[in-house]
Backbone of each chain as ProteinMPNN parsed JSONL, in Angstrom:
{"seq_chain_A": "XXXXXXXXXXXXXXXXXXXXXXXXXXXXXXXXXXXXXXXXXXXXXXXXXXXXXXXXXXXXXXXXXXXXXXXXXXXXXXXXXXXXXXXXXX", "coords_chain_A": {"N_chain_A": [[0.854, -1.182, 0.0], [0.599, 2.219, -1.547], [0.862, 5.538, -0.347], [1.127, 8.346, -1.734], [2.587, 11.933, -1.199], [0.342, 14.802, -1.568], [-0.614, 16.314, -4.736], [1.513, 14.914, -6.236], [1.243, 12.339, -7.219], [1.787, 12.242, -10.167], [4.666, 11.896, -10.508], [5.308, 9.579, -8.769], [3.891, 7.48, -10.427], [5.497, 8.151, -13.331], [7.847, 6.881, -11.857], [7.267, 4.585, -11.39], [6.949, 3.685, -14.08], [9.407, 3.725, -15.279], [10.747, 2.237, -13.765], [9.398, -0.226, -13.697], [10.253, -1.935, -16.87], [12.625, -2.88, -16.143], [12.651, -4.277, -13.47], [10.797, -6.089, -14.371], [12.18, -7.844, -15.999], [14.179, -9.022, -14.208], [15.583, -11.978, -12.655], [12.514, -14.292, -12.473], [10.759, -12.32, -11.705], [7.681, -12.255, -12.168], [5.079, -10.642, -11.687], [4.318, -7.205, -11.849], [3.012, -4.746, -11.018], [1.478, -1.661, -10.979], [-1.382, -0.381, -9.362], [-4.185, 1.691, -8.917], [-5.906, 3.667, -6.232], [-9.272, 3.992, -6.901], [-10.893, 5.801, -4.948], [-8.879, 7.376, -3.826], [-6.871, 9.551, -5.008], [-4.649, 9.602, -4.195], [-3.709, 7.439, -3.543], [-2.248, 4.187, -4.095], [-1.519, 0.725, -5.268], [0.738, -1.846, -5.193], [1.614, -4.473, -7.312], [3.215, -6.901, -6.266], [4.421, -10.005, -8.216], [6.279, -13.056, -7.226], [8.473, -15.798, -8.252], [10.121, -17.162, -6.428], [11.096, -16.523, -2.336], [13.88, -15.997, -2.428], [14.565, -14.896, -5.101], [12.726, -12.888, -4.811], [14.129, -11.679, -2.568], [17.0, -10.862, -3.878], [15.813, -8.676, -5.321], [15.876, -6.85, -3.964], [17.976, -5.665, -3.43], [19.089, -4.946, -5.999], [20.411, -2.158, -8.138], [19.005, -0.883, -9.232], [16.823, -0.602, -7.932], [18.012, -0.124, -4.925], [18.446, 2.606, -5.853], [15.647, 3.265, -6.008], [14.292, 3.163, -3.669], [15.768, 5.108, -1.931], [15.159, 7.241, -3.411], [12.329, 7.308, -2.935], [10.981, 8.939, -0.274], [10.975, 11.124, -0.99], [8.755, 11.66, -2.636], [6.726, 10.039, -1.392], [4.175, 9.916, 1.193], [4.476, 8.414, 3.21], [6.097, 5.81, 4.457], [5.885, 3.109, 2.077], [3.484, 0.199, 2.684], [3.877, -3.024, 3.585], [2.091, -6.39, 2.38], [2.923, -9.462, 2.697], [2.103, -12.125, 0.717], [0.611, -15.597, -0.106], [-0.26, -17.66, -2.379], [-3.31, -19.839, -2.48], [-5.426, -22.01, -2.288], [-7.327, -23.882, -5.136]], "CA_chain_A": [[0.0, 0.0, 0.0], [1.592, 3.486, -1.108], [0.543, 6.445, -0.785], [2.137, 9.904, -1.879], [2.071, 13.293, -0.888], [-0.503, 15.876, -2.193], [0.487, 16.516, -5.631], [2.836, 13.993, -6.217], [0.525, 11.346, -7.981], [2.18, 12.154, -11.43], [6.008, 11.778, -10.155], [5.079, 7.877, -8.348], [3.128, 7.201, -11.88], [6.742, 7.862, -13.773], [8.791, 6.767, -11.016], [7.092, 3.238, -11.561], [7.158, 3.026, -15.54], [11.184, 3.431, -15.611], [11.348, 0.799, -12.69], [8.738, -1.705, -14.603], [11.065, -2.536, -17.485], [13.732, -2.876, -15.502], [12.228, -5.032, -12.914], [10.101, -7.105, -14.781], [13.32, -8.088, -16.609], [14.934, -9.858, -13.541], [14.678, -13.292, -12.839], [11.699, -14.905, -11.0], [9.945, -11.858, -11.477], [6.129, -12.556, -12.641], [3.766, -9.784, -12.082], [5.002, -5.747, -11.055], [1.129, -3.654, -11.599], [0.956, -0.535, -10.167], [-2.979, 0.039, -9.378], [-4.465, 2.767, -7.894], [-7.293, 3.608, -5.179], [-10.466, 4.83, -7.135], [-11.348, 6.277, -4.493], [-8.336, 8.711, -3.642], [-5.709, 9.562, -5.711], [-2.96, 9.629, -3.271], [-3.266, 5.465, -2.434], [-1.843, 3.266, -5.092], [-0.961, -0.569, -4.469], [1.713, -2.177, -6.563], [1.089, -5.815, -6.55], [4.355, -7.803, -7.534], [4.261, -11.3, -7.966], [7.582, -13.63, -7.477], [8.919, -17.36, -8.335], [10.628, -17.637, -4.902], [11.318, -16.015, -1.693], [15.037, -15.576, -3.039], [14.119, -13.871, -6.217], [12.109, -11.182, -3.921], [15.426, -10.86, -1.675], [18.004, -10.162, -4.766], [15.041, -7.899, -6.207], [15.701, -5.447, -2.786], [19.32, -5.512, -3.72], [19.505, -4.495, -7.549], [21.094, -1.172, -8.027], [17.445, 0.195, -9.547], [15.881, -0.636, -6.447], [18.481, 0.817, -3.896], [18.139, 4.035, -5.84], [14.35, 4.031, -5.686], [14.024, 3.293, -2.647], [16.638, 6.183, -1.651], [13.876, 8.536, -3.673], [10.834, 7.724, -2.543], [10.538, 9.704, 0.637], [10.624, 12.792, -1.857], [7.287, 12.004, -3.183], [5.922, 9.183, -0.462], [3.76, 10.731, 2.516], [5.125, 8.277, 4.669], [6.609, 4.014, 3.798], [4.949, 1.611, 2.035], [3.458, -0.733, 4.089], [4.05, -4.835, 2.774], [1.714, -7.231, 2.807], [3.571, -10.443, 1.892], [0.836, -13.184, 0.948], [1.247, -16.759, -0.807], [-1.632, -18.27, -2.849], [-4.386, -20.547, -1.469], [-6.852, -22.795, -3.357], [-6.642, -24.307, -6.73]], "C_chain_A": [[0.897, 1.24, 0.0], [0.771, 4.657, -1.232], [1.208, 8.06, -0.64], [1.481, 11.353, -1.701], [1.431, 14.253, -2.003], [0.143, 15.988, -3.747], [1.386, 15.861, -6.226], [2.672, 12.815, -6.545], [1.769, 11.053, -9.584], [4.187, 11.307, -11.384], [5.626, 10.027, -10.044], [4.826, 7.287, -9.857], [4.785, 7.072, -13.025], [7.248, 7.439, -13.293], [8.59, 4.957, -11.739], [7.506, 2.559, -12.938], [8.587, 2.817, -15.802], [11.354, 2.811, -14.715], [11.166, -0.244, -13.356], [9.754, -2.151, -15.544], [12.706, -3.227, -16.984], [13.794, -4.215, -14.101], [11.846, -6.685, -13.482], [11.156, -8.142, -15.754], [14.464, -8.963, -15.533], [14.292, -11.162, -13.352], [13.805, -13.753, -11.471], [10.292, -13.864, -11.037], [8.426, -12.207, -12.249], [5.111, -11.756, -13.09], [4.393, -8.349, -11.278], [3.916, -5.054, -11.76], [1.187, -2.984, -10.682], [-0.942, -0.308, -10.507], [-3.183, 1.398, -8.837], [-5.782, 3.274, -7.536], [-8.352, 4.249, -5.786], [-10.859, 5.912, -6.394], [-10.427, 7.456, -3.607], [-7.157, 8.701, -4.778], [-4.119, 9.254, -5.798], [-2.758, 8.412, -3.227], [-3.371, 5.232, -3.584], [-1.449, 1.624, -4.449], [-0.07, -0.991, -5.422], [1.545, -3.946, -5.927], [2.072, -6.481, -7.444], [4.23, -9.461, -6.938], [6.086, -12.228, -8.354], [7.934, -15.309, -7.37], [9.509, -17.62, -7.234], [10.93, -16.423, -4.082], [12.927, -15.312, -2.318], [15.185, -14.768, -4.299], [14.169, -12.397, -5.913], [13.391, -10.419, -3.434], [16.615, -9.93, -2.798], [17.334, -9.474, -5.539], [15.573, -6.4, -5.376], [17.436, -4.921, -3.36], [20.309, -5.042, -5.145], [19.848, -3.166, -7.237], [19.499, -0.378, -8.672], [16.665, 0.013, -8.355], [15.93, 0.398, -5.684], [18.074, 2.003, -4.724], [16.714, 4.48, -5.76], [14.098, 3.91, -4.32], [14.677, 4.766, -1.8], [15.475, 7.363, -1.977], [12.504, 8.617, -3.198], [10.081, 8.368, -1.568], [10.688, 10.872, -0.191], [9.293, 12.819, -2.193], [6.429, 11.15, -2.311], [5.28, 10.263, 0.465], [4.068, 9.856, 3.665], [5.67, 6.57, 4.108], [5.516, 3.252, 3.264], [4.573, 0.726, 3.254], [3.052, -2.521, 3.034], [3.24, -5.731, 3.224], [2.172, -8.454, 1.951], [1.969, -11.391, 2.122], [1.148, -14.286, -0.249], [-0.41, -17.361, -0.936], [-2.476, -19.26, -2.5], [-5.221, -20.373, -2.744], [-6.351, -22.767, -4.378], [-7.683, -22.933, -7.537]], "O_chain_A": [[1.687, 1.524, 0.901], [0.006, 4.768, -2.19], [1.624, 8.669, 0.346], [0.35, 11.771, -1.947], [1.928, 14.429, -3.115], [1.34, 15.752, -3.91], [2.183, 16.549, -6.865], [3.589, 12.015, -6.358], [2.347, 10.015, -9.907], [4.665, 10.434, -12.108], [5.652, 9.3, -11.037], [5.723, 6.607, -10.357], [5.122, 5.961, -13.436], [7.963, 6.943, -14.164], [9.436, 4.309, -12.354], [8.084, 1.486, -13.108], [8.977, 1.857, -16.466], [12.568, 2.629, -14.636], [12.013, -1.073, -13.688], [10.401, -3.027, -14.97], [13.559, -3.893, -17.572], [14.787, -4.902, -13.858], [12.274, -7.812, -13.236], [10.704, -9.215, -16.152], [15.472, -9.484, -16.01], [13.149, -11.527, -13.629], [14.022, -13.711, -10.26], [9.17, -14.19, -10.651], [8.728, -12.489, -13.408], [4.447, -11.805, -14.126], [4.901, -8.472, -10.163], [3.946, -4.825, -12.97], [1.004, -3.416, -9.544], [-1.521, -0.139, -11.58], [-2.275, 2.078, -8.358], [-6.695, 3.335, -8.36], [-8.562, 5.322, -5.22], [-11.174, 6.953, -6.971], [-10.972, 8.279, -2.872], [-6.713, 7.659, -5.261], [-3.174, 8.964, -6.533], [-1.633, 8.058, -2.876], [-4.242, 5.737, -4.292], [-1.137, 1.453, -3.271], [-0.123, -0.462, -6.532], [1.428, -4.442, -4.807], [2.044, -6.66, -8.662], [4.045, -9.937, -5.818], [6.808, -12.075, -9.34], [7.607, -15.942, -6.366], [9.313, -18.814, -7.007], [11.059, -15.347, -4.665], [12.97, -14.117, -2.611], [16.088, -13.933, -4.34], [14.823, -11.404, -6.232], [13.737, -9.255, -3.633], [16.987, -8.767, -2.642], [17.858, -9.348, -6.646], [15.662, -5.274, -5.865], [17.764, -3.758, -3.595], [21.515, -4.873, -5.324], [19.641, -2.839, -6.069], [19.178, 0.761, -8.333], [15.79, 0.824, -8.053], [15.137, 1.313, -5.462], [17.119, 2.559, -4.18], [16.401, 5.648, -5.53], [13.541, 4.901, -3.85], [13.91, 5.396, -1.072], [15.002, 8.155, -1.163], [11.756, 9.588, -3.083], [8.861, 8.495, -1.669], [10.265, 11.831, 0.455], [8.643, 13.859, -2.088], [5.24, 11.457, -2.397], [5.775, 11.389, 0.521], [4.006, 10.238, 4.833], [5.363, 6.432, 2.924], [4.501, 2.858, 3.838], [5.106, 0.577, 4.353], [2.236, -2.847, 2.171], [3.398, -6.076, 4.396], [1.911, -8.539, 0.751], [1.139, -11.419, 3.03], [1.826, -13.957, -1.222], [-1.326, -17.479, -0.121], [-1.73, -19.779, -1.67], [-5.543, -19.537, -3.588], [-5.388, -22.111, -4.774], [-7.615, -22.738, -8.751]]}, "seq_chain_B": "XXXXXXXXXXXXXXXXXXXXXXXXXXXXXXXXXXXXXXXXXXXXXXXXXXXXXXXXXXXXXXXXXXXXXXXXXXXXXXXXXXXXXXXXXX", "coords_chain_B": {"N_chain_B": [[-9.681, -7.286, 1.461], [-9.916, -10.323, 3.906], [-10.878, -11.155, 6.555], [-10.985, -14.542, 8.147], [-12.956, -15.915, 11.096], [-11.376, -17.335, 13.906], [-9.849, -20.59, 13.571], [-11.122, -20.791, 10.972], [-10.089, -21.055, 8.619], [-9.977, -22.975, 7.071], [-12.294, -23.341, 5.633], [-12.85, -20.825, 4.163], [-10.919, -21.383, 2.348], [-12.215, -23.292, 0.92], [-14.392, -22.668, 0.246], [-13.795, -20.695, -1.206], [-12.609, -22.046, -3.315], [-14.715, -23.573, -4.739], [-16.431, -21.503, -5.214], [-14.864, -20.193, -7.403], [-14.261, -21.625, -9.753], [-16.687, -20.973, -11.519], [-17.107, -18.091, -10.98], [-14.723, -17.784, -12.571], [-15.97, -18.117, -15.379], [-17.64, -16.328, -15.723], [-19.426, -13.792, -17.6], [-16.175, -11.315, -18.825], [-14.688, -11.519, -16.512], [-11.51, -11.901, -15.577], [-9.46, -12.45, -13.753], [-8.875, -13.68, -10.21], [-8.663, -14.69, -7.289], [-6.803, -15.783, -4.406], [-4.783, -15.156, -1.876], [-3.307, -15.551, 0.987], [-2.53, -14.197, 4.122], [0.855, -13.611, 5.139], [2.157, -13.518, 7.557], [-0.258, -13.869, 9.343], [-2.874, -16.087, 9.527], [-5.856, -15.851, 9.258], [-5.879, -14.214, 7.714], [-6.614, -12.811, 4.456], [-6.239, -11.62, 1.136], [-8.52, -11.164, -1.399], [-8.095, -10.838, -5.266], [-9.543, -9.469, -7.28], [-10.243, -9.294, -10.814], [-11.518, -7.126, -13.488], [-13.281, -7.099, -16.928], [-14.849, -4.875, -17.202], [-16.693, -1.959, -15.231], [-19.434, -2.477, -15.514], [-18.956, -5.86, -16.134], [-18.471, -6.146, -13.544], [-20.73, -5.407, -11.861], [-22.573, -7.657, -12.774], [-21.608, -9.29, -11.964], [-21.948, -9.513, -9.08], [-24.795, -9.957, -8.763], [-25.017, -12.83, -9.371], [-26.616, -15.923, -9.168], [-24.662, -17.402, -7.719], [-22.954, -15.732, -6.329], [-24.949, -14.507, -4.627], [-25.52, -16.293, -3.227], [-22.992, -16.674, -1.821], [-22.37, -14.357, -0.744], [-24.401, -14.063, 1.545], [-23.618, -16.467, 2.791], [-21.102, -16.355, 3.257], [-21.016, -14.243, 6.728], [-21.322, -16.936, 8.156], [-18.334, -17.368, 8.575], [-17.131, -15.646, 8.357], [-15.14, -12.977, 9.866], [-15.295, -10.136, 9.738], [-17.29, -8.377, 7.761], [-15.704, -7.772, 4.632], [-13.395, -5.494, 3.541], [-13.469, -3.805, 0.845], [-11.287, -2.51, -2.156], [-11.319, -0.61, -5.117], [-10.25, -0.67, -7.333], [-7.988, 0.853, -10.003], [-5.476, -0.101, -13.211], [-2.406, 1.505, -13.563], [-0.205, 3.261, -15.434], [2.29, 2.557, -18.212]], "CA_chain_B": [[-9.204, -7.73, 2.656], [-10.681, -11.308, 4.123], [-10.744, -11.675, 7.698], [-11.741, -15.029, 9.119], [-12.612, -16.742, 11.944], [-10.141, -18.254, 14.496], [-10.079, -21.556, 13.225], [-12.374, -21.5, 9.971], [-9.296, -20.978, 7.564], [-10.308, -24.302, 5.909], [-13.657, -23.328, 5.153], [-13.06, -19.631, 3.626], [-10.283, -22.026, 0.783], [-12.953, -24.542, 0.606], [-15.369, -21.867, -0.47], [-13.328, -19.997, -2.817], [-12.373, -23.145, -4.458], [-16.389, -24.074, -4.729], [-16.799, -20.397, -6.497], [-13.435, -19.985, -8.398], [-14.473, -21.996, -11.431], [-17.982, -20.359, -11.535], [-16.74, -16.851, -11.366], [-13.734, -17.663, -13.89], [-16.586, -18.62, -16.45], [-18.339, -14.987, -15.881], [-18.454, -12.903, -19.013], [-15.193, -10.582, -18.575], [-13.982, -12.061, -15.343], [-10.216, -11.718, -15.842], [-8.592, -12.485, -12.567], [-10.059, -14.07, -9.397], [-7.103, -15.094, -6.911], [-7.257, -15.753, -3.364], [-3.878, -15.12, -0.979], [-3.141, -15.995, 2.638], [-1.355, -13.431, 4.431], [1.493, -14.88, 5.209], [1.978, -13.099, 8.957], [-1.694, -14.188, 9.768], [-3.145, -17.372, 8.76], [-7.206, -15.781, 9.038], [-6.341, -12.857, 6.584], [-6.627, -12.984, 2.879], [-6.663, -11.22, -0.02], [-9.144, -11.694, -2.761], [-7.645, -9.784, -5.969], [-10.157, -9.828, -8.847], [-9.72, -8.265, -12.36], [-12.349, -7.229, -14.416], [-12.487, -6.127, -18.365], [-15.437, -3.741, -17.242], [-17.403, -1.919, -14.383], [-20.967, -3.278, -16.255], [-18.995, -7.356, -15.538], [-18.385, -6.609, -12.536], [-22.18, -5.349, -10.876], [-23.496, -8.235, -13.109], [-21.199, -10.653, -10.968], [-22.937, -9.382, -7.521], [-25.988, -10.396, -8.613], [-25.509, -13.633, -9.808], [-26.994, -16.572, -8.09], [-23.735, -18.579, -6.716], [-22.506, -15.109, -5.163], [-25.681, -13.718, -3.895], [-25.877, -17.073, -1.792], [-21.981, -17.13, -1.314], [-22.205, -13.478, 0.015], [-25.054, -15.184, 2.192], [-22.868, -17.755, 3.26], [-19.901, -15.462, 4.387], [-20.382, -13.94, 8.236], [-20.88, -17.909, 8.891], [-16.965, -17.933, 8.931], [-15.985, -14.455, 8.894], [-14.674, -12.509, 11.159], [-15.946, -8.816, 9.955], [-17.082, -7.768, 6.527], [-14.394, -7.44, 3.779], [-13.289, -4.76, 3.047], [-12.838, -3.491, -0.99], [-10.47, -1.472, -2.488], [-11.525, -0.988, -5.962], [-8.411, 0.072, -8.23], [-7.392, 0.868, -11.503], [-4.154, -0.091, -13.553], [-1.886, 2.916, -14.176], [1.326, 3.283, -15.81], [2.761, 1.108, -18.455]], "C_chain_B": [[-9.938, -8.925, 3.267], [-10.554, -11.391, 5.701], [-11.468, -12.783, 8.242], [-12.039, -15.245, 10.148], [-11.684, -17.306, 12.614], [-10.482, -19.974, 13.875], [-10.863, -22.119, 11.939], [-11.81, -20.937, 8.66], [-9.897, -21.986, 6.789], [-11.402, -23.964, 5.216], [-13.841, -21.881, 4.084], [-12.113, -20.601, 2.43], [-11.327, -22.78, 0.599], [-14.629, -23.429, -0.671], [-15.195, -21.233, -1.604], [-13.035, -20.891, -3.693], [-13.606, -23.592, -5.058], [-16.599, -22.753, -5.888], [-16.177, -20.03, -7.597], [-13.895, -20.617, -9.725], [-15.608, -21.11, -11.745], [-17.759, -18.609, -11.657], [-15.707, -16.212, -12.455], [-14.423, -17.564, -14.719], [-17.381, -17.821, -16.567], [-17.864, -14.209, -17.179], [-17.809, -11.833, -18.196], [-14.679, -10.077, -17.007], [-12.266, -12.734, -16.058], [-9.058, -12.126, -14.699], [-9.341, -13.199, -10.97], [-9.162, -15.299, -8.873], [-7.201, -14.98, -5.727], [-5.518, -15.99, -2.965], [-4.311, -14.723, -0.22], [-1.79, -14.858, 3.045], [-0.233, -13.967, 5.503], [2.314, -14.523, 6.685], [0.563, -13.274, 9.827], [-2.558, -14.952, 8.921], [-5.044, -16.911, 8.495], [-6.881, -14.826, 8.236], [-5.804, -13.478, 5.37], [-6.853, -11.879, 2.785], [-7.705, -11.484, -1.2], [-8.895, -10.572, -4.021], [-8.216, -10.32, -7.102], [-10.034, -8.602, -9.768], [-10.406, -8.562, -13.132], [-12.87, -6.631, -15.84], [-13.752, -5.062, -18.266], [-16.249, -3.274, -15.692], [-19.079, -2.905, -14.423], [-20.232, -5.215, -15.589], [-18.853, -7.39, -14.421], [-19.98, -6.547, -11.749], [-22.75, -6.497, -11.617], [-23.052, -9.546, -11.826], [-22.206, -10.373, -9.693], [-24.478, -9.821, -7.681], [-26.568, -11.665, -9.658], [-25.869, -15.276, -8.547], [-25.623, -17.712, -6.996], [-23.135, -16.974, -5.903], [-23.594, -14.148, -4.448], [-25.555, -15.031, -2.862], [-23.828, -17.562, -1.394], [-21.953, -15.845, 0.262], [-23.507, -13.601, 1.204], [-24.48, -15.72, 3.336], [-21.676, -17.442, 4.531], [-19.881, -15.146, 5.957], [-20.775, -15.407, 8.968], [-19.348, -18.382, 9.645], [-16.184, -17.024, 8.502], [-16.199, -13.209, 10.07], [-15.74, -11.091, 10.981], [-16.215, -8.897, 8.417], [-15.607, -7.596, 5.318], [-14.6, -6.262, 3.15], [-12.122, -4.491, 1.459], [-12.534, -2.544, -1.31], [-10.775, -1.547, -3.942], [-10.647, 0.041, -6.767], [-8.462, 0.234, -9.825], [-6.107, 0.602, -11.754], [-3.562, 1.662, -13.985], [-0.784, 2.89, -14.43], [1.46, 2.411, -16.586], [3.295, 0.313, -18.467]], "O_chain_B": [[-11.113, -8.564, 3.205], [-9.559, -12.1, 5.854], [-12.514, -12.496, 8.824], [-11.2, -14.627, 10.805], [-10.929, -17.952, 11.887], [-11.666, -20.308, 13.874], [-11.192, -23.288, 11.736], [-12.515, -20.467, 7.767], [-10.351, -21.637, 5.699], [-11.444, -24.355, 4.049], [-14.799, -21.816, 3.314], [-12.707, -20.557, 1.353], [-11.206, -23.022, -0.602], [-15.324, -23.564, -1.678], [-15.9, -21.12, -2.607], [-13.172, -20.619, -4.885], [-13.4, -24.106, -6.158], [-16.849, -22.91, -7.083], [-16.729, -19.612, -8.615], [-13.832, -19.938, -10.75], [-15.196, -20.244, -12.517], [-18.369, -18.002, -12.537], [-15.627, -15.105, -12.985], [-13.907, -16.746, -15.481], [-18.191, -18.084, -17.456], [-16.755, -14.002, -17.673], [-18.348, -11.36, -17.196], [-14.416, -8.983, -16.509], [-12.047, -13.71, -16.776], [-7.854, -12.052, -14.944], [-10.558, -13.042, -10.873], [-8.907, -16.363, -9.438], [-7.784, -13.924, -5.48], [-4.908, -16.855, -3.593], [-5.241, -13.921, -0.136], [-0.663, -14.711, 2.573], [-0.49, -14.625, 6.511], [3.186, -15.346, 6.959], [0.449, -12.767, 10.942], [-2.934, -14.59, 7.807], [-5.618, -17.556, 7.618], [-7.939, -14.336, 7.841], [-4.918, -14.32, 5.228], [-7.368, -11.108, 3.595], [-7.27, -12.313, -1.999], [-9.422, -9.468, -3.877], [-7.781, -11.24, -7.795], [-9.815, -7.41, -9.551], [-10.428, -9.669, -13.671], [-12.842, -5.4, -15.813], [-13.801, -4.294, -19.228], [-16.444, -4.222, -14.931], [-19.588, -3.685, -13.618], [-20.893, -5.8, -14.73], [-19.014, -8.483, -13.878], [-20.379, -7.526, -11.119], [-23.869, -6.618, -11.12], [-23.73, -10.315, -11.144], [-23.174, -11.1, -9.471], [-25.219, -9.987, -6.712], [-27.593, -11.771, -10.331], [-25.395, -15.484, -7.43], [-25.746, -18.424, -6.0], [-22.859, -17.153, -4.717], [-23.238, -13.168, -3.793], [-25.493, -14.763, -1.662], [-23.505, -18.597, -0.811], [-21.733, -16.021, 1.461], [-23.21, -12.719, 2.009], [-24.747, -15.513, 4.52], [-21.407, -17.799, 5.678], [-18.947, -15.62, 6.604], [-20.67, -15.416, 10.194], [-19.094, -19.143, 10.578], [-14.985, -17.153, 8.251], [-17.111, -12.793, 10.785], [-16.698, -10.88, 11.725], [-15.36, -9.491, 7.759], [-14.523, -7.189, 5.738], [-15.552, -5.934, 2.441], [-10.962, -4.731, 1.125], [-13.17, -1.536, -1.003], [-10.522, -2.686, -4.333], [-10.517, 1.263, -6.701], [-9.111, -0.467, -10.601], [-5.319, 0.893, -10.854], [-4.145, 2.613, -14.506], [-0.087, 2.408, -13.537], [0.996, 1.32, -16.255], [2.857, -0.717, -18.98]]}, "name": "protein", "num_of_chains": 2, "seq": "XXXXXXXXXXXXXXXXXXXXXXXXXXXXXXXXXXXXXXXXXXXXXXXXXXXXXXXXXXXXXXXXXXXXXXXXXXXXXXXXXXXXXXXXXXXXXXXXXXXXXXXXXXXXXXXXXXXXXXXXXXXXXXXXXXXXXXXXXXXXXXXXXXXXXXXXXXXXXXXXXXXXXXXXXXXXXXXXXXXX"}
């Protein structure tokens, strides 16, 4: 769950499209969709999907990561918040 | 968001597995995916994806989820709460 300060919709919105290719391009990765909250502008969810726990870990550790992560308190209003979850039912 | 019951995890997969084919086979039902959060064994996710607003109000009022949504505060905890999103970015 992210959501960014006032204003600051359009920035997250680019921030994501030059991550996506870049991401979706490592291995393991599956699914990287930024959505976002109908119902405010500010709350977006990004819903990535990954082939193993180890994948996820050397995803935090790519050099496009560390630097977004480094930026996103410029346009965040405060951290993501992670809900890790693993699929259930056929 | 899914919250069940202490103990009536089995019965919220048992259910979505019971509706899962039946809602796959909805016209422009696109998605329809049930995760376990994986710090709390009664919360789920249910993350459906649909190719219009029109498929989705037809789903609510078809007969396996008027008697699923029915069925539900037998073995949940509170209401679920829905976040209803759009994709953004490409």
């Amino acid at each position: 769950m992210i959501e960014v300060q006032p204003g600051k919709r359009a920035i997250q919105i680019e921030a994501f499209e030059a991550l996506r290719p870049l991401v979706l391009a490592e291995p393991g990765c599956i699914q990287y969709e930024l959505f976002s909250d109908d119902e405010d502008e500010n709350k977006f969810i990004l819903v990535e999907k990954w082939a193993s726990q180890e994948a996820l870990a050397a995803h935090g550790k790519t050099a496009h990561m560390v630097a977004a992560v480094a930026r996103n308190p410029s346009f965040r209003a405060k951290p993501a918040s992670v809900i890790r979850m693993s699929p259930v039912g056929r």
